[in-house]
C-alpha positions in Angstrom: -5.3 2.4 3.9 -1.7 1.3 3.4 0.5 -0.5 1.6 2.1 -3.7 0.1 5.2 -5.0 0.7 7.8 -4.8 -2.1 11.1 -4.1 -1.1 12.9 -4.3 2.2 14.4 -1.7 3.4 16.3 -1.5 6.6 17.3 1.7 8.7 18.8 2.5 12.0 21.6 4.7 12.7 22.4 5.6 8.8 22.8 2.1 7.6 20.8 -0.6 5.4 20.8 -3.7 7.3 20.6 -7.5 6.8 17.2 -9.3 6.2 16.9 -13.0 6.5 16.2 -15.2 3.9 12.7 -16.6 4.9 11.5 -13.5 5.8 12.3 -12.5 2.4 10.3 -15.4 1.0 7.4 -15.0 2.9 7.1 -11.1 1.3 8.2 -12.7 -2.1 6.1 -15.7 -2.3 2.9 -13.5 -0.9 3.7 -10.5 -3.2 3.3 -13.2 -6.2 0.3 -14.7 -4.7 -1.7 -11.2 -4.6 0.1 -9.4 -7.3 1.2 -6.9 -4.8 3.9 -5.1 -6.8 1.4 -2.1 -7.4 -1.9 -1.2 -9.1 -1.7 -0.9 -12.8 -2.5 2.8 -14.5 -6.4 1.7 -14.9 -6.5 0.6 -11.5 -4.6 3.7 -10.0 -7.8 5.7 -11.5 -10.6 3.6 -10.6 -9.3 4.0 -7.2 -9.0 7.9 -7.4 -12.5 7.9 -9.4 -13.9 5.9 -6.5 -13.1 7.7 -3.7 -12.8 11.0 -5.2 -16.6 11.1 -6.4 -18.2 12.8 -8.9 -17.0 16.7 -9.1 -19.5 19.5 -10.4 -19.3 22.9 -10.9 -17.6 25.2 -13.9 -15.6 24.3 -16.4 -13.8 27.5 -16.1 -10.6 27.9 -13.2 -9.4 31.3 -12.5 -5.8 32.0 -11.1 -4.8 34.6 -8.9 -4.5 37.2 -12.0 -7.8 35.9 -13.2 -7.8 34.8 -16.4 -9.9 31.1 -17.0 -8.1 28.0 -17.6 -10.2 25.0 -18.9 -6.7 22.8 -20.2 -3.9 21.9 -19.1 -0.9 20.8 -21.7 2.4 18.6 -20.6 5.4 18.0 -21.9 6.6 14.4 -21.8 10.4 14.0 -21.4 11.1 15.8 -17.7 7.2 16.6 -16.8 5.7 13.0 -17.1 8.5 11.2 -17.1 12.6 11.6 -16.7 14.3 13.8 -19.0 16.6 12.7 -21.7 19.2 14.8 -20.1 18.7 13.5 -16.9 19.4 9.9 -18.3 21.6 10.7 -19.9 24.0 12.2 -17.4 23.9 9.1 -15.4 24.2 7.2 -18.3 27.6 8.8 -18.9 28.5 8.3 -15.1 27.8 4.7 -15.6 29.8 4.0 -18.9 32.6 6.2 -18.2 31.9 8.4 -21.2 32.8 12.4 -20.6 30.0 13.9 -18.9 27.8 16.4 -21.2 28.4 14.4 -24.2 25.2 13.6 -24.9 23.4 17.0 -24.0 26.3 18.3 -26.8 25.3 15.9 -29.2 21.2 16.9 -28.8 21.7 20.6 -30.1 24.6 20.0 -32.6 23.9 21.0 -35.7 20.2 22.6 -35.0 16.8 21.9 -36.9 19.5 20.0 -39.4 21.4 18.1 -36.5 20.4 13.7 -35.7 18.6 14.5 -33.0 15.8 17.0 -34.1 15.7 15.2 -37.6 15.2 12.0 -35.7 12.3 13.7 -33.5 10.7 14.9 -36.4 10.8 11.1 -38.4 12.7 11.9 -40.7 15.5 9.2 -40.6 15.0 6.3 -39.0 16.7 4.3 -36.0 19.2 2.5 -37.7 20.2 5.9 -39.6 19.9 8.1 -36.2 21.8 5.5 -34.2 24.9 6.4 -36.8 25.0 9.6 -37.1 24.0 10.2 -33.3 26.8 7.5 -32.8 29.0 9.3 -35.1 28.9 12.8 -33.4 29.2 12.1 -30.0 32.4 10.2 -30.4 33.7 13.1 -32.3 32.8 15.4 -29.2 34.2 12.6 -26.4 37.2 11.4 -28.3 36.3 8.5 -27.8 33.6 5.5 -29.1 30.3 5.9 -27.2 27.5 3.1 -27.2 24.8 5.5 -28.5 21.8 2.0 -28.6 22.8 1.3 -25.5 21.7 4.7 -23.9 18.8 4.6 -26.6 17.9 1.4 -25.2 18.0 2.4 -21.3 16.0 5.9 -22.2 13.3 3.6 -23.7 13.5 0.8 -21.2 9.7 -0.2 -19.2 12.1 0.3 -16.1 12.6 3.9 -16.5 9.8 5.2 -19.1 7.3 5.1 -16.1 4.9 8.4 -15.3 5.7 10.2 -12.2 2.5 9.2 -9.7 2.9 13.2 -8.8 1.7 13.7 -11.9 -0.6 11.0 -12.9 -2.5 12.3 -9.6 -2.5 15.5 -11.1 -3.7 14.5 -14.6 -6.9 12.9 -12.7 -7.8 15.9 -11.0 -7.7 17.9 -13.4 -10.1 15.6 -15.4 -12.2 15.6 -12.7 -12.3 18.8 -12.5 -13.8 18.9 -16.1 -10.5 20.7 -17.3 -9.0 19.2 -20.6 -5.9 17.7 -20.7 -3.0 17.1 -23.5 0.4 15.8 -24.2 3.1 18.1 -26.3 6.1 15.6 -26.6 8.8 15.9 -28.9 9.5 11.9 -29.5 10.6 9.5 -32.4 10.4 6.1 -33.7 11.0 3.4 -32.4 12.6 0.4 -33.9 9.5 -2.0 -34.2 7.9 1.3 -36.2 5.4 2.7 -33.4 6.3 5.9 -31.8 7.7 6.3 -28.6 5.0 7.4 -25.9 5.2 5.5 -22.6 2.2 6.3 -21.4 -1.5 6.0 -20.5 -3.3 7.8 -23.7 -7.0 7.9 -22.1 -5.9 10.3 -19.6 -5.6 13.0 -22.2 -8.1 14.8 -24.9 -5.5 15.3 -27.3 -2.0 13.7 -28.3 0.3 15.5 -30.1 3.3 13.6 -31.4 6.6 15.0 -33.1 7.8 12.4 -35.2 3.9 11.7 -36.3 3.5 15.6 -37.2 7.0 15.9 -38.6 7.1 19.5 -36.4 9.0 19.3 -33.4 9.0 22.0 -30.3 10.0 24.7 -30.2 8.5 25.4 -33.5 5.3 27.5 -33.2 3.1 25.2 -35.5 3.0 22.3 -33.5 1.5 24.5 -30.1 -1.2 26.0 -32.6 -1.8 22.6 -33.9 -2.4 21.2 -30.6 -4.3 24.2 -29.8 -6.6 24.0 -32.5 -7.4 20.4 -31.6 -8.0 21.4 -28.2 -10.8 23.8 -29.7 -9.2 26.7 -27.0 -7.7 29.5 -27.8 -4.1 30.2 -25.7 -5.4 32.3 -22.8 -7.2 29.3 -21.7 -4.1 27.2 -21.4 -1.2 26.0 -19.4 2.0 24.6 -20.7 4.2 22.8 -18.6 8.0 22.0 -19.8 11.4 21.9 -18.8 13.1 23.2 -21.3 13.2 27.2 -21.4 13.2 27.7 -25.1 10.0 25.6 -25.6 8.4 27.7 -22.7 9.6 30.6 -24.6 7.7 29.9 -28.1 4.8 28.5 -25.6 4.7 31.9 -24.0 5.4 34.2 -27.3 1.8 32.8 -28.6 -0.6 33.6 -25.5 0.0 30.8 -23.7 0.5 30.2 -20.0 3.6 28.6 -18.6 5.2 26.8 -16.0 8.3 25.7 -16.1 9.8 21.9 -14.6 12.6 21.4 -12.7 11.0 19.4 -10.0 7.6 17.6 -10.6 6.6 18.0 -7.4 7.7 21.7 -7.3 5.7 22.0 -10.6 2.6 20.5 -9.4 2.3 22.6 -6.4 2.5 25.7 -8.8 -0.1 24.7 -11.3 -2.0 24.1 -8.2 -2.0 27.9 -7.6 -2.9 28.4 -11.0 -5.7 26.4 -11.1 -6.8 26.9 -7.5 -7.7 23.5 -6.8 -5.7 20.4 -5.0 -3.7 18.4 -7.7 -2.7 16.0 -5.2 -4.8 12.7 -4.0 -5.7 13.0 -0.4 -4.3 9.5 1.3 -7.2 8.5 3.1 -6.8 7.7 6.8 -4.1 9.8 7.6 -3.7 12.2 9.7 -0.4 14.6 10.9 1.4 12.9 13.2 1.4 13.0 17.3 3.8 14.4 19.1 4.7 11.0 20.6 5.1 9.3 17.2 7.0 11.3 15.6 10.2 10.0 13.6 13.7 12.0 13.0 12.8 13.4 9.1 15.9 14.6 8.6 17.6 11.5 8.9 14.8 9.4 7.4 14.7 12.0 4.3 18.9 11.5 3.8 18.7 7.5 3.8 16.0 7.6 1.2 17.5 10.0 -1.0 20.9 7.8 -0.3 19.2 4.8 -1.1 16.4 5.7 -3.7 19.1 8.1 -5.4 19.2 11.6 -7.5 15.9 10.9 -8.9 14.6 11.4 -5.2 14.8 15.4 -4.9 12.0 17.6 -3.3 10.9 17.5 0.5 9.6 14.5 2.4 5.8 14.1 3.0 5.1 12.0 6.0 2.4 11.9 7.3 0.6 9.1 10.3 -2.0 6.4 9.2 -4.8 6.1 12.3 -5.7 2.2 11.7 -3.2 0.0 13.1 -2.9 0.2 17.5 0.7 -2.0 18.1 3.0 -0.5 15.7 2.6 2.9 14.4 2.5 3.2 10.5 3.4 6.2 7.9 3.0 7.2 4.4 5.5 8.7 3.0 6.0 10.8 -0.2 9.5 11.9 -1.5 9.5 12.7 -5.3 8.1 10.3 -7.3 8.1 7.5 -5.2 5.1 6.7 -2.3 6.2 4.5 0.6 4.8 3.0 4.1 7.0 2.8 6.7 6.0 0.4 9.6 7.7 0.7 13.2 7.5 -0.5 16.5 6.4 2.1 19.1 8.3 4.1 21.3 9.5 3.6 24.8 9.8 0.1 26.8 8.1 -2.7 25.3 6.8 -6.5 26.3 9.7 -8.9 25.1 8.8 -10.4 22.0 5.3 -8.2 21.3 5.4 -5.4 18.1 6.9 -8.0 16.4 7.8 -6.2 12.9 10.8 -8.3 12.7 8.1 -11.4 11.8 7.6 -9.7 8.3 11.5 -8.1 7.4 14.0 -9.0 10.6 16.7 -5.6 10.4 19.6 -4.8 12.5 19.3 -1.6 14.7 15.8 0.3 15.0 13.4 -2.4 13.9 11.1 -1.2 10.8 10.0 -2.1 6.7 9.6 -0.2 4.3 7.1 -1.3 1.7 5.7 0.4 -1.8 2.6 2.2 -1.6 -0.4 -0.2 -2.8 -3.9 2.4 -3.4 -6.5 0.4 -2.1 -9.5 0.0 -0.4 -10.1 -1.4 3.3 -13.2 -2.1 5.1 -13.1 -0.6 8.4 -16.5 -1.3 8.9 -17.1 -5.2 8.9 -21.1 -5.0 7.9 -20.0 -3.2 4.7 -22.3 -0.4 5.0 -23.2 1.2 1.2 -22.9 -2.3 -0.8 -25.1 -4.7 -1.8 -26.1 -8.0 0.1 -24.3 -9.8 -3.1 -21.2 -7.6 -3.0 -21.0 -7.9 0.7 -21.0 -11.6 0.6 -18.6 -11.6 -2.1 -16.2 -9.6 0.0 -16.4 -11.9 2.7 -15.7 -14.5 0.3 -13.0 -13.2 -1.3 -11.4 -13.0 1.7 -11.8 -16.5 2.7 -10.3 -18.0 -0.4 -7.3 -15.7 0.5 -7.2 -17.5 3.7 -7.0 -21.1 2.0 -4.5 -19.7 -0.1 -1.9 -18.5 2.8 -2.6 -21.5 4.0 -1.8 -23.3 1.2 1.8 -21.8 0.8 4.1 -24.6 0.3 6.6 -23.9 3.1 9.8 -25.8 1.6 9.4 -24.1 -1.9 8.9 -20.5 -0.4 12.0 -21.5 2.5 10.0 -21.2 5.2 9.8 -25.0 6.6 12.0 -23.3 9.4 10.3 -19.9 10.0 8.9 -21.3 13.5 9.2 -24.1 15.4 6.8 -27.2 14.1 4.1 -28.7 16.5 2.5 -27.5 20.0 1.8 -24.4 18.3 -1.5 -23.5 20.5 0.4 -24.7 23.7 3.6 -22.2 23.0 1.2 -19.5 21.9 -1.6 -20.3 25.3 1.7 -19.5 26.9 3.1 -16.7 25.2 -0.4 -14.4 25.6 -0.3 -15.4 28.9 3.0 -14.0 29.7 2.5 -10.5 27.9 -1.0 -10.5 29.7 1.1 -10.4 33.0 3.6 -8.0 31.6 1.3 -5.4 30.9 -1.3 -6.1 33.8 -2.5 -3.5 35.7 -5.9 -4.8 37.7 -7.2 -8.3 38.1 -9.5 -9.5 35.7 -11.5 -12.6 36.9 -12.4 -13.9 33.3 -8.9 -13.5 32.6 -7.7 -15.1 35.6 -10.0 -18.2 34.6 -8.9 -18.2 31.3 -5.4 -18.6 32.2 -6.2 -21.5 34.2 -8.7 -23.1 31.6 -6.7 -22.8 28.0 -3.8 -25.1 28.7 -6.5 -27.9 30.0 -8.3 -28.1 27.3 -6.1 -27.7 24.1 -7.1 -29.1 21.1 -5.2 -31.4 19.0 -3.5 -29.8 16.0 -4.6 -31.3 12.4 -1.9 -29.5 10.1 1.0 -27.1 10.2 0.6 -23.9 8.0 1.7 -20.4 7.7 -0.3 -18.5 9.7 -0.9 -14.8 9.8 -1.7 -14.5 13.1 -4.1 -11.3 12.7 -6.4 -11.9 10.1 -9.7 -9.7 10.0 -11.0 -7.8 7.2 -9.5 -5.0 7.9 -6.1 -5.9 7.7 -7.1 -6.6 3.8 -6.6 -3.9 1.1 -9.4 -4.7 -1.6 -9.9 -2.9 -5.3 -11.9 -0.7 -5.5 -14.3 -2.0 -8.0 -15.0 -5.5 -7.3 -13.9 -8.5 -5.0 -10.5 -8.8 -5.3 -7.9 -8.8 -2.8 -5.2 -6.9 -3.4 -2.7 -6.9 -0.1 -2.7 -9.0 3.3 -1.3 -6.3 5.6 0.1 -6.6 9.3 2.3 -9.7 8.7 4.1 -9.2 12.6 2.3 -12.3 14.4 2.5 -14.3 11.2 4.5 -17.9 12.3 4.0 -21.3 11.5 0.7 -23.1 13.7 -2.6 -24.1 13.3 -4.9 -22.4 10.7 -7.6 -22.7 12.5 -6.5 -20.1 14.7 -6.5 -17.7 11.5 -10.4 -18.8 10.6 -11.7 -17.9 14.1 -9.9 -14.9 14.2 -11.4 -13.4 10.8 -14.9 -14.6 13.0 -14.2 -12.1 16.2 -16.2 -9.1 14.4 -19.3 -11.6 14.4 -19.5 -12.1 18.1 -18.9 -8.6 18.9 -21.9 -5.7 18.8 -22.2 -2.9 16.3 -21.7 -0.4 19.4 -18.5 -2.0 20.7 -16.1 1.0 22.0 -12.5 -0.1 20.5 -11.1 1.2 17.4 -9.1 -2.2 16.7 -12.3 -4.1 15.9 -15.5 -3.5 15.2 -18.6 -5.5 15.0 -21.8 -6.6 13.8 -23.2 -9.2 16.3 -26.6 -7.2 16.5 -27.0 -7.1 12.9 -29.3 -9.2 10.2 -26.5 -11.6 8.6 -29.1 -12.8 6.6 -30.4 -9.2 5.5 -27.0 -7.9 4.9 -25.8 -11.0 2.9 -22.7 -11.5 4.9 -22.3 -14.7 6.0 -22.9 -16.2 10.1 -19.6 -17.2 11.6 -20.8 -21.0 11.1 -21.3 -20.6 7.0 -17.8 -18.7 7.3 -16.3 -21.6 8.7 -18.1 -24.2 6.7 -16.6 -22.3 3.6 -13.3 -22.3 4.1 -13.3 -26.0 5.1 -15.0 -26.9 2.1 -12.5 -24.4 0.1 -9.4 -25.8 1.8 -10.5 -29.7 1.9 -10.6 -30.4 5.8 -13.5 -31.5 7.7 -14.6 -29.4 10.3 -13.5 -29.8 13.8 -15.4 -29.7 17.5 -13.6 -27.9 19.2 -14.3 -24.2 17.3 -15.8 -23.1 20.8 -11.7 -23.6 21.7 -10.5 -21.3 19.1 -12.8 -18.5 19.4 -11.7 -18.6 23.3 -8.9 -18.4 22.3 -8.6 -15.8 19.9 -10.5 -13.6 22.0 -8.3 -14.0 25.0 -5.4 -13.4 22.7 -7.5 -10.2 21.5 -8.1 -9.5 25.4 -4.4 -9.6 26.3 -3.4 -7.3 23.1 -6.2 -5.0 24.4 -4.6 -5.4 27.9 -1.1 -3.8 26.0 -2.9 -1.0 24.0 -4.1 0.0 27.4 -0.6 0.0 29.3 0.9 2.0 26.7 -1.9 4.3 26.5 -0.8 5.3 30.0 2.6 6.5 29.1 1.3 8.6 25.7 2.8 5.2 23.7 -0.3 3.9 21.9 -1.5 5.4 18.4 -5.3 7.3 18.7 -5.9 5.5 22.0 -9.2 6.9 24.2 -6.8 6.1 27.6 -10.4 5.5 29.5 -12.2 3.6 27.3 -9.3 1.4 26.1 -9.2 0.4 29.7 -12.9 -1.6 30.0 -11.9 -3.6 26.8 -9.5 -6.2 28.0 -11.9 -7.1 30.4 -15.1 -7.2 27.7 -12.8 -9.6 25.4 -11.9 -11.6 27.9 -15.9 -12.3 29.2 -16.5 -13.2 25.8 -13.4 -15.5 25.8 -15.0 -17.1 28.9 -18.7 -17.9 27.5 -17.1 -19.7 24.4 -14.8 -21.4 27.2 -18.0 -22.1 29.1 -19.8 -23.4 25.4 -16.5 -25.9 25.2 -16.9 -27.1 28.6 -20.1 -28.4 27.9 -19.8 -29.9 24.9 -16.9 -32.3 26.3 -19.2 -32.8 29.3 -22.1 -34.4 26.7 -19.5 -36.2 24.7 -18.4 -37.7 28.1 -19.2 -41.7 28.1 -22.0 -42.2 30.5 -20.0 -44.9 32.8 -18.2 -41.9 34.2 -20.7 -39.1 35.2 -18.9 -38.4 38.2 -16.6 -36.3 36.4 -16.9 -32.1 35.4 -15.7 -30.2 32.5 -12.4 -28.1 34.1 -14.7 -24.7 33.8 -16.7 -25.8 36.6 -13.8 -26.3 38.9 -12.5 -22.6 37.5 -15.5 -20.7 38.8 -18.7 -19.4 37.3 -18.3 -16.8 34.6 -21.0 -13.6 35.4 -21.8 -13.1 31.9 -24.5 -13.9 29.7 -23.6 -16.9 26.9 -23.7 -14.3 23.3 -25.3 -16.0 20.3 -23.5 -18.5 18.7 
């Protein structure tokens, strides 16, 4: 699993550096066309529901005292999301109003001061907005904007729920435990009460300004008590404000107190003595050889993301993904994937990360964390024959649509050069194949000799991904939909046929094949399993994107696999020298020579179909396979 690209982010040596333009638009105009941003709340817990599973066991949680929890109570502002204080002081930063103002104004005056009275509904915006307006001018000296902080403390950009905590909220349902929110909040101007946040994920909502009792009164935790149907002992209280804890605590009730969600979430896990956290599937620590500086990574985030980013980094090493390693990485709130090329001396050109954000000094992106689902395995083992074939087609529509991106409006008519595009690229594998060759392979050898003699002619220019399978797509977890198009480095302008016959490799290849690139299904019942044969595939997506088929597919799966072959050829080489990510060294080093067979039959199934085509005045002439030798291997099923 990873993620989608959102924002660029450039670092190298300490500095954020320059991205260009297209590159920009390409992540722009495919982050609209997939609604990449991020998953919404109901999504975000239909992922953790589905891979998370059903829990059983007692409803009852002991600590390391003993006593049984079964619910767990939050605070809103500075548990779920940021504290009014915290805004606040960089609200006064901003405006140039004397810091503290605001936190002064808060307790002035007590249970009878604006801001209590307000949190209890008792007076309404307009009234709260003077008085509050009135007293923190009196404090400053000075006239302080008091709707305009309002407004930002309220605002869809920074009312969002920590993910730390949303995480934490799901576990704990799944647990069985019961969950509640304790908030002191107010009105807002349209009349409904202010409460940013998903209400299914709790049992029981207790509201201030609804109940007209605000914290730290003793009445309103006994009235969320009582609705929980527990009595205190059973309970945990999490705020971040001491004298809240303090009544909290004075009634029975357990408490934690908040200065760092993450720091509070690893507590209650001791509490409860159960993970709180999701576990990021396919991830792993990272190896020794691809390993990044964390202290300087951790200091440009918290630079760039700022004081909202406190607590340690979490980074750990994804396993999918051979030619540039890829992280996940967890500092505070905020859930990142970093993307870099590998370590050590590398083929010019190859590891291109630069083809989805182009930086200055030590080429990587950052992107958002997108939860998702991807399909390792490409005969979807566990689903139906239906939702099997309506994953595969799913991903073909995706497909049409890259390649229906309309290169002037997204600025990319000049992300590559337009035209010869399977010439340059017949040449380009060809030359990292030699870079990173370490025995002769005779299908290879061939191949090199066959491709640029028989290239097709080129019906339309597209964006091109340039690595399209179905793994490299992250799909929701409850239906069809495709949610990111990851591993953008190989992406250029070309022929989009390329893309369709290289979304078909997994069909030619068996279910036992060794390589954890790609994996396939070639020994499997298409039929049985619902997915479609490479042939339907094709038909589909020229029926879906209005062409009519072409002849020379034999061409472009040679291709693709010889492509495949020479990237196999680099996983190898690197392997050697401890550069490559979960490489088997030994195995790795029979697959460029398997790809590259397979390359050969389709080369061979070309060369024959030109030779029928062939008017029959000229017999006397062969199809340029026959001249390049006879391939040893058998011809796989089309």
């Amino acid at each position: 699993m990873r993620g989608s690209a959102r924002a660029p982010i450039g670092w190298g040596s300490g500095h954020v550096t320059g991205v260009t333009a297209r590159s920009l638009g390409l992540n722009m105009y495919i982050r609209r066309l997939f609604q990449l941003s991020q998953l919404q709340q109901p999504r975000r817990a239909a992922f953790l529901k589905h891979i998370q599973g059903k829990h059983q066991g007692s409803r009852h949680w002991t600590h390391s005292g003993g006593g049984p929890y079964r619910a767990v109570i939050f605070d809103m502002g500075g548990v779920l999301i940021p504290s009014p204080g915290r805004v606040a002081a960089e609200w006064e930063l901003q405006n140039d109003i004397p810091p503290g103002t605001i936190l002064q104004a808060f307790i002035s005056g007590g249970e009878k001061g604006p801001w209590m009275k307000f949190m209890r509904g008792e007076i309404t915006t307009e009234d709260f907005l003077q008085q509050f307006g009135r007293l923190c001018s009196e404090i400053s000296k000075t006239s302080v904007p008091v709707g305009s902080f309002l407004s930002l403390l309220t605002s869809e950009q920074l009312a969002k729920q920590f993910p730390v905590m949303t995480e934490a909220i799901t576990q704990i349902r799944a647990k069985g435990l019961r969950t509640a929110v304790l908030s002191n909040n107010f009105y807002l101007p349209n009349g409904k009460s202010f409460l940013p946040l998903d209400r299914k994920q709790f049992d029981v909502v207790v509201e201030s300004c609804l109940e007209g009792v605000c914290k730290p009164d003793p009445r309103i935790y006994k009235l969320c008590l009582e609705r929980l149907g527990l009595p205190p002992s059973e309970s945990i209280f999490l705020d971040d404000l001491g004298p809240n804890l303090k009544a909290a605590a004075s009634l029975g009730i357990h408490t934690i107190k908040v200065d760092d969600p993450e720091t509070a979430v690893k507590e209650l896990e001791t509490r409860l003595g159960f993970t709180l956290r999701m576990v990021v599937p396919n991830t792993c620590p990272m190896r020794k050889t691809m390993d990044i500086p964390r202290g300087s990574l951790e200091k440009y985030l918290k630079d760039l993301l700022g004081s909202q980013s406190t607590g340690p980094l979490e980074l750990l090493q994804f396993d999918h993904g051979q030619s540039n390693p890829t992280y996940y990485i967890r500092l505070a709130n905020h859930q990142l994937v970093l993307r870099k090329k590998p370590p050590g001396t590398l083929l010019p050109s190859s590891h291109a990360v630069e083809r989805e954000f182009r930086v200055i000094g030590t080429p990587f992106y950052l992107m958002e964390y997108c939860p998702g689902l991807i399909y390792r395995d490409p005969s979807l083992p566990g689903l139906e024959p239906t939702q099997r074939r309506a994953i595969y087609t799913a991903m073909n529509r995706v497909l049409c649509k890259i390649h229906s991106v309309d290169l002037n409006a997204t600025g990319l008519e000049d992300y590559a050069k337009h035209g010869d595009y399977i010439s340059h690229q017949v040449q380009t594998w060809i030359k990292h194949y030699r870079a990173s060759e370490t025995s002769s392979i005779p299908a290879m050898e061939r191949l090199i000799q066959w491709l640029p003699h028989h290239l097709p002619r080129q019906q339309k220019t597209t964006l091109v991904h340039g690595d399209f399978r179905l793994d490299n797509l992250l799909f929701h977890p409850e239906k069809a939909e495709v949610l990111a198009v990851l591993d953008w480095e190989l992406s250029t302008l070309g022929d989009p046929l390329v893309d369709v016959a290289s979304s078909c490799l997994a069909h030619y290849l068996p279910s036992s094949f060794p390589g954890s690139l790609l994996r396939g299904f070639s020994d499997c019942d298409f039929t049985q399993l619902g997915i479609p044969t490479a042939e339907e595939y094709f038909r589909m997506y020229c029926l879906h994107s209005g062409i009519s088929p072409t002849e020379n597919w034999n061409f472009y799966m040679a291709f693709c696999f010889f492509r495949m072959a020479a990237i196999l050829q680099g996983v190898y080489k690197r392997s050697l020298t401890g550069q490559a990510s979960f490489v088997d060294t030994e195995q790795s080093g029979k697959l460029p020579e398997f790809m590259s067979n397979l390359a050969w039959d389709f080369a061979i199934k070309e060369g024959f179909r030109v030779f029928k085509e062939m008017p029959a005045t000229k017999p006397s002439m062969r199809s340029y396979h026959t001249q390049a030798g006879h391939s040893p291997c058998r011809a796989p099923q089309a």
